[in-house]
C-alpha atoms as a printed R data frame, in Angstrom:
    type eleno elety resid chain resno        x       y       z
1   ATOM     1    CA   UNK     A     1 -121.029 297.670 -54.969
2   ATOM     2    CA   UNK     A     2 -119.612 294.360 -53.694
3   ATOM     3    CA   UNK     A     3 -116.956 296.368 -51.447
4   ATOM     4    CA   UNK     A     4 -120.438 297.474 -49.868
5   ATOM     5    CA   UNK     A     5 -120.960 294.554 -48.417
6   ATOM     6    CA   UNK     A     6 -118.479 294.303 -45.620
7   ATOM     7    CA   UNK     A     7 -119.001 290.398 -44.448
8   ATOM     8    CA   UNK     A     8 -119.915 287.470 -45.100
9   ATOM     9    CA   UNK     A     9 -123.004 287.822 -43.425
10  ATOM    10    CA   UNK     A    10 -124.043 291.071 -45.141
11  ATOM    11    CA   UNK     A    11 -123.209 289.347 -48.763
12  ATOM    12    CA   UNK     A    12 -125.633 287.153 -47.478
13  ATOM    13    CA   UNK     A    13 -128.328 289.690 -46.678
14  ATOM    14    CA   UNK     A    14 -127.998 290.965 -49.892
15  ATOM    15    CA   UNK     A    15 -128.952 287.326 -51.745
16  ATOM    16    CA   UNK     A    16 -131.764 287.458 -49.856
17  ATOM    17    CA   UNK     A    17 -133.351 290.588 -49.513
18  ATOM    18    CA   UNK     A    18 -131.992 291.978 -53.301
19  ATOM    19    CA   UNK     A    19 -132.211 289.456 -55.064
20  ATOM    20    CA   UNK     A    20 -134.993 287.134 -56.355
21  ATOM    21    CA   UNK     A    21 -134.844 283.499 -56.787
22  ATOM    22    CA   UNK     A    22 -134.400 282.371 -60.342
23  ATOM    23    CA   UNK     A    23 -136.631 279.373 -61.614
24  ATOM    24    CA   UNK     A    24 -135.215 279.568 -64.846
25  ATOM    25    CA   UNK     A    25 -138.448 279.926 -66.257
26  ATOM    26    CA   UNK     A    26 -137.134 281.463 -69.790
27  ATOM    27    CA   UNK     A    27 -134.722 278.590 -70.046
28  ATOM    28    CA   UNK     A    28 -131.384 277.754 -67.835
29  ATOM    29    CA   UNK     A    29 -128.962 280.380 -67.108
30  ATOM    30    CA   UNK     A    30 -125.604 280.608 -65.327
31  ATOM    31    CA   UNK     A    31 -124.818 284.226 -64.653
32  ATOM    32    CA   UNK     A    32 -121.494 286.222 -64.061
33  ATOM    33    CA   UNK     A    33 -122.054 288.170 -60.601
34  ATOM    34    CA   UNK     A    34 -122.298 291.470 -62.635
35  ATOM    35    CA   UNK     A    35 -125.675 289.748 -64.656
36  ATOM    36    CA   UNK     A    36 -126.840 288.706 -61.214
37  ATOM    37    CA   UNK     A    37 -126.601 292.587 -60.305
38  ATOM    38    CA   UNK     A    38 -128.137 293.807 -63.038
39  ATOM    39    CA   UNK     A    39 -130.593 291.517 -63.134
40  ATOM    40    CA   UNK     A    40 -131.282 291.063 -59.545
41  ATOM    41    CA   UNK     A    41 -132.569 287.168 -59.675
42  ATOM    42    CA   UNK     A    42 -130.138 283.927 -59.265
43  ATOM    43    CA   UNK     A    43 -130.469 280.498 -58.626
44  ATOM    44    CA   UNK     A    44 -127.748 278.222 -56.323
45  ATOM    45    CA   UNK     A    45 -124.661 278.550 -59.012
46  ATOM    46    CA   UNK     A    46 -125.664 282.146 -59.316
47  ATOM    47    CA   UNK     A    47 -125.609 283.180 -56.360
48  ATOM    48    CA   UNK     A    48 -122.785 281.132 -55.258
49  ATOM    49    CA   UNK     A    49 -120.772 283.026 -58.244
50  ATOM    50    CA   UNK     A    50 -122.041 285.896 -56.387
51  ATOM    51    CA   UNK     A    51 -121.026 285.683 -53.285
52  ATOM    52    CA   UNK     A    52 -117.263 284.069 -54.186
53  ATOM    53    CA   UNK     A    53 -117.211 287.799 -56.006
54  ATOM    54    CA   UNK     A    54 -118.487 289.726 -52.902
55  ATOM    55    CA   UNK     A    55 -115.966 287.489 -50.643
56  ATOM    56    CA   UNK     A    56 -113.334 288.434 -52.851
57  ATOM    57    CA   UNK     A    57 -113.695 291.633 -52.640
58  ATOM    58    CA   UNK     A    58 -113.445 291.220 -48.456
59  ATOM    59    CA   UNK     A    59 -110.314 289.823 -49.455
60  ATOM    60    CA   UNK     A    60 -111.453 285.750 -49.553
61  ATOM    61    CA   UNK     A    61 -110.182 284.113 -51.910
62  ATOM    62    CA   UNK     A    62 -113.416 283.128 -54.088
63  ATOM    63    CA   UNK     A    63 -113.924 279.343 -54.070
64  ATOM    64    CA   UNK     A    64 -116.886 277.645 -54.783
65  ATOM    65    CA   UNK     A    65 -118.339 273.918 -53.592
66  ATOM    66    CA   UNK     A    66 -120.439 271.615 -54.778
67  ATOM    67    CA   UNK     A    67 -123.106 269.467 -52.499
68  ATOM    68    CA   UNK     A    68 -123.929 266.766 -54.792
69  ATOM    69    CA   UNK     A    69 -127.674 264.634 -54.319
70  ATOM    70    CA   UNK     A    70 -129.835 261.898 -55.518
71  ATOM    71    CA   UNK     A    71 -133.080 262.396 -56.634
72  ATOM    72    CA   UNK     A    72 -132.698 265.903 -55.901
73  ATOM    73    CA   UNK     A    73 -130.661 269.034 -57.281
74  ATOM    74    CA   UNK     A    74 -127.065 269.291 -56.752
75  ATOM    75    CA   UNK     A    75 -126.368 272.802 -54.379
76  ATOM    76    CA   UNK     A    76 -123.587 275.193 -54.904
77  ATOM    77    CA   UNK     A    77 -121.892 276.906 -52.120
78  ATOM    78    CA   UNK     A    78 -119.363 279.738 -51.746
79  ATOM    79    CA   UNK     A    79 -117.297 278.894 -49.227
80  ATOM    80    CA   UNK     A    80 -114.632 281.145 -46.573
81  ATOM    81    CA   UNK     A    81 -112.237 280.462 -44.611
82  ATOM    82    CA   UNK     A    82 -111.704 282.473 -40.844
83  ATOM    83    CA   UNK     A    83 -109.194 282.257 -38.570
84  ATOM    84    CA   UNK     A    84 -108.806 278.030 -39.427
85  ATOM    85    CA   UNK     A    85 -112.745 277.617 -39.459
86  ATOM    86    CA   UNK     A    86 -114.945 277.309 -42.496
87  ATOM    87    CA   UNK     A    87 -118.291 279.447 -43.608
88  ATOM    88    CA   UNK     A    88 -120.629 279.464 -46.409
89  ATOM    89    CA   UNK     A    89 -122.948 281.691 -48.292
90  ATOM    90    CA   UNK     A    90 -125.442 280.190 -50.348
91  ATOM    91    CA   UNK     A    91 -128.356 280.874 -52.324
92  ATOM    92    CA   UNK     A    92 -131.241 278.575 -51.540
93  ATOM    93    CA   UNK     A    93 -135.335 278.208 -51.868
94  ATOM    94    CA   UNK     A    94 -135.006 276.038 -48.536
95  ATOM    95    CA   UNK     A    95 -134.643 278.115 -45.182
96  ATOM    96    CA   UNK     A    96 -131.520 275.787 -43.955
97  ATOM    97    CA   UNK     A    97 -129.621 275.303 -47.228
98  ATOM    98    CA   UNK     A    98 -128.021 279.160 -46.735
99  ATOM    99    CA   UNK     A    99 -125.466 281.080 -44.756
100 ATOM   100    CA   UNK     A   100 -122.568 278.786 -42.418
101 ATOM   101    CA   UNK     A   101 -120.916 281.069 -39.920
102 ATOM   102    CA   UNK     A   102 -117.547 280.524 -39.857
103 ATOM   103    CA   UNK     A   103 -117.189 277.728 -36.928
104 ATOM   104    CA   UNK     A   104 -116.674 274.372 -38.184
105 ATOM   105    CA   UNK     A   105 -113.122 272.892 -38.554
106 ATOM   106    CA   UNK     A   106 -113.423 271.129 -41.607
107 ATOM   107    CA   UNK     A   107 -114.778 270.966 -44.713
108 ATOM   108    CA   UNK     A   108 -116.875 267.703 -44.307
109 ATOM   109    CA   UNK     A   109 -117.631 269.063 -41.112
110 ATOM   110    CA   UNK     A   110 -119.479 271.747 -42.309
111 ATOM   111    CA   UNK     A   111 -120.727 270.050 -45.069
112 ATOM   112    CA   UNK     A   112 -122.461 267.725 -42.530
113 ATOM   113    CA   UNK     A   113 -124.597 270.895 -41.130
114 ATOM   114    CA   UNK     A   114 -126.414 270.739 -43.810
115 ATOM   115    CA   UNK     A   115 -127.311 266.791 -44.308
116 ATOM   116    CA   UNK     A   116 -130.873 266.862 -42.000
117 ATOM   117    CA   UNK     A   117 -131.975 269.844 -43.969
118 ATOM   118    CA   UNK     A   118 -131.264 268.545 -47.320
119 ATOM   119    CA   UNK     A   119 -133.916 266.531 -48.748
120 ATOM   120    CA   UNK     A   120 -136.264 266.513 -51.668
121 ATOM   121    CA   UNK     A   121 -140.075 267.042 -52.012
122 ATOM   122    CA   UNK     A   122 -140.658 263.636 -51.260
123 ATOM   123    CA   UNK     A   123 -138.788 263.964 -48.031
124 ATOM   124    CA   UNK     A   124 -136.068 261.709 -48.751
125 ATOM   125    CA   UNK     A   125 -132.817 263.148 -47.327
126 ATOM   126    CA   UNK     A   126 -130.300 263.382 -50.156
127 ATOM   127    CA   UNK     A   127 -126.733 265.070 -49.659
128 ATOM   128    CA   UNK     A   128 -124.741 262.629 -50.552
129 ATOM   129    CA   UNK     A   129 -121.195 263.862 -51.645
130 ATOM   130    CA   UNK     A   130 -119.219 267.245 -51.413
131 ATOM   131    CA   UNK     A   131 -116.740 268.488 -53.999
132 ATOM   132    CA   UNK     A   132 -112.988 269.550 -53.346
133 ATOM   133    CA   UNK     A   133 -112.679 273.702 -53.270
134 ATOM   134    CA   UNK     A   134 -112.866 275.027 -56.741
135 ATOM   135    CA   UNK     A   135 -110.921 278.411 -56.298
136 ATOM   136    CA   UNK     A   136 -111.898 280.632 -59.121
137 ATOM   137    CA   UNK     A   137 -108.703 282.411 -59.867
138 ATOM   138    CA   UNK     A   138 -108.400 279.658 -62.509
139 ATOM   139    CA   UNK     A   139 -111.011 281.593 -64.322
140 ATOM   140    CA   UNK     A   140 -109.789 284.957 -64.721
141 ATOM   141    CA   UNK     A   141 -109.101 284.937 -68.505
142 ATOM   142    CA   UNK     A   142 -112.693 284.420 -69.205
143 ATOM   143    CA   UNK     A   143 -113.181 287.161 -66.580
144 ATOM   144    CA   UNK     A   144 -115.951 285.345 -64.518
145 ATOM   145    CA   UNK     A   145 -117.189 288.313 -62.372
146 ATOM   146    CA   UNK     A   146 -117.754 290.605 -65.353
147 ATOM   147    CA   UNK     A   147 -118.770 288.725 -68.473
148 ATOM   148    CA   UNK     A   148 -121.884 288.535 -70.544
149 ATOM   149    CA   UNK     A   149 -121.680 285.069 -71.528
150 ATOM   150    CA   UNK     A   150 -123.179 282.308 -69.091
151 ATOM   151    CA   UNK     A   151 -120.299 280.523 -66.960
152 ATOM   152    CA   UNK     A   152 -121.437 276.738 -68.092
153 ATOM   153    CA   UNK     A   153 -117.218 276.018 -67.781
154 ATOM   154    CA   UNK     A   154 -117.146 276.741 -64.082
155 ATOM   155    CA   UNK     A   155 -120.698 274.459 -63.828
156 ATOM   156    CA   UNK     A   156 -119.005 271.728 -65.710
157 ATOM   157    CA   UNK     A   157 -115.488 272.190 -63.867
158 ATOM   158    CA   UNK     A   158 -117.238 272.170 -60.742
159 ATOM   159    CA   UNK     A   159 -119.672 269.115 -61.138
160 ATOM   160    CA   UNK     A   160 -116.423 267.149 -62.744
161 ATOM   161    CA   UNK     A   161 -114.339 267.371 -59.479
162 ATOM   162    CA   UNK     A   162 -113.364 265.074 -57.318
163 ATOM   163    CA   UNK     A   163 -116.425 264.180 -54.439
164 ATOM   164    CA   UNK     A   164 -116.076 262.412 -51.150
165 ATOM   165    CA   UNK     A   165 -119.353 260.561 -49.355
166 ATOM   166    CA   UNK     A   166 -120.686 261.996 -46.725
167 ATOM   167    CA   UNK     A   167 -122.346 258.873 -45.750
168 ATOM   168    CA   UNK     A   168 -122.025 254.775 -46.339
169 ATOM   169    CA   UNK     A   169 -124.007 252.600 -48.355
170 ATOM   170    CA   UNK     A   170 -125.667 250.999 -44.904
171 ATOM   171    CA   UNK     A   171 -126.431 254.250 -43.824
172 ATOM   172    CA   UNK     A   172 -128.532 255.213 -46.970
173 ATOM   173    CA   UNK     A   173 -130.740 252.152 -46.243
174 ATOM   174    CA   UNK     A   174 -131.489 253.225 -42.673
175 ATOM   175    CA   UNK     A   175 -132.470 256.652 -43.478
176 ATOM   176    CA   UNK     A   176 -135.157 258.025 -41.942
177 ATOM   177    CA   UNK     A   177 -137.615 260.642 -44.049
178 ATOM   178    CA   UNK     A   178 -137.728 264.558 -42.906
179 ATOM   179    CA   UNK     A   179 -140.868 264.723 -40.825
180 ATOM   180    CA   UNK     A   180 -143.861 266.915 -41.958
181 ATOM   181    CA   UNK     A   181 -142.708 269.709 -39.187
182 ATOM   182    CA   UNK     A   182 -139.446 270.560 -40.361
183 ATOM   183    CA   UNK     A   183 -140.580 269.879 -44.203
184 ATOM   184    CA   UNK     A   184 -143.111 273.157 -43.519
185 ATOM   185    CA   UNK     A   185 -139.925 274.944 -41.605
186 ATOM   186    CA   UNK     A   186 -137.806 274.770 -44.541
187 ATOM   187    CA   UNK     A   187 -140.276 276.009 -47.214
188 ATOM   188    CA   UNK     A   188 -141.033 279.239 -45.051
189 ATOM   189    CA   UNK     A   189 -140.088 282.235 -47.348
190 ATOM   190    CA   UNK     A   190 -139.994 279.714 -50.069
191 ATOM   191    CA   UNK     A   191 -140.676 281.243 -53.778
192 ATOM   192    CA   UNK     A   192 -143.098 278.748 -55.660
């Protein structure tokens, strides 16, 4: 199935036409790619875990990163590597919190593509830091595509590496909120 999907823009497609956003309504989860399959819902970690499986399989080597925020939910991004330019494929509620083509230079650079669109229902914006990589060939043994068992270890691994600012302390102060136009743009499609 993941061979299937030929790019990273297809293994995008397939988040968001296949599979449902999960609100972890029956408690929290953290699914192996082959429960997100089955099961055909995933939230942010999910579906990152996802699509680090589907870019493997394209030959990527699956690496995952974390977008950490305040007063807000951290975001989890699989992340590619073209030709020297970065990509990402994401699972998101939020319209602009998805797919990165694979055209920025840097990490931080395309990390920064998603600071205007990241903000919380109060309109705050609130990326704050970005993780190192976390490459996922560290978790074979517990065979992370195929298991059962919820992947909590990558989670913690994840949220327990190192994290660089995006922006300075003077900067936070002199943020400006998200205006009511592009709150509304991001919410379109949105799964309450």
């Amino acid at each position: 199935m993941l061979r299937g999907l030929r790019t990273p823009g297809g293994v995008q497609r397939f988040l968001e036409e296949e599979i449902g956003y999960n609100k972890e309504e029956n408690g929290p989860t953290c699914r192996s790619p082959r429960r997100v399959l089955r099961d055909r819902i995933a939230h942010c970690m999910e579906g990152a875990l996802f699509a680090a499986a589907a870019l493997a399989a394209q030959g990527h080597p699956p690496m995952l990163m974390d977008l950490e925020a305040v007063r807000d939910d951290d975001h989890v991004l699989a992340i590619y590597h073209v030709r020297g330019h970065w990509g990402a494929v994401a699972k998101s509620n939020y319209a602009s919190l998805r797919f990165r083509e694979p055209v920025y230079r840097s990490l931080r650079e395309m990390v920064m593509s998603y600071f205007e669109h990241y903000h919380n229902t109060r309109g705050e914006k609130t990326l704050r830091r970005y993780s190192r990589p976390l490459r996922l060939h560290h978790f074979e043994r517990i065979q992370w595509m195929t298991t059962e068992a919820d992947l909590w270890q990558i989670s913690e691994r994840l949220c327990s590496l190192s994290h660089k600012s995006v922006i300075t302390p003077a900067m936070e102060r002199r943020l400006n909120r998200v205006d009511k136009r592009l709150r509304a743009a991001e919410m379109v499609g949105m799964k309450l």
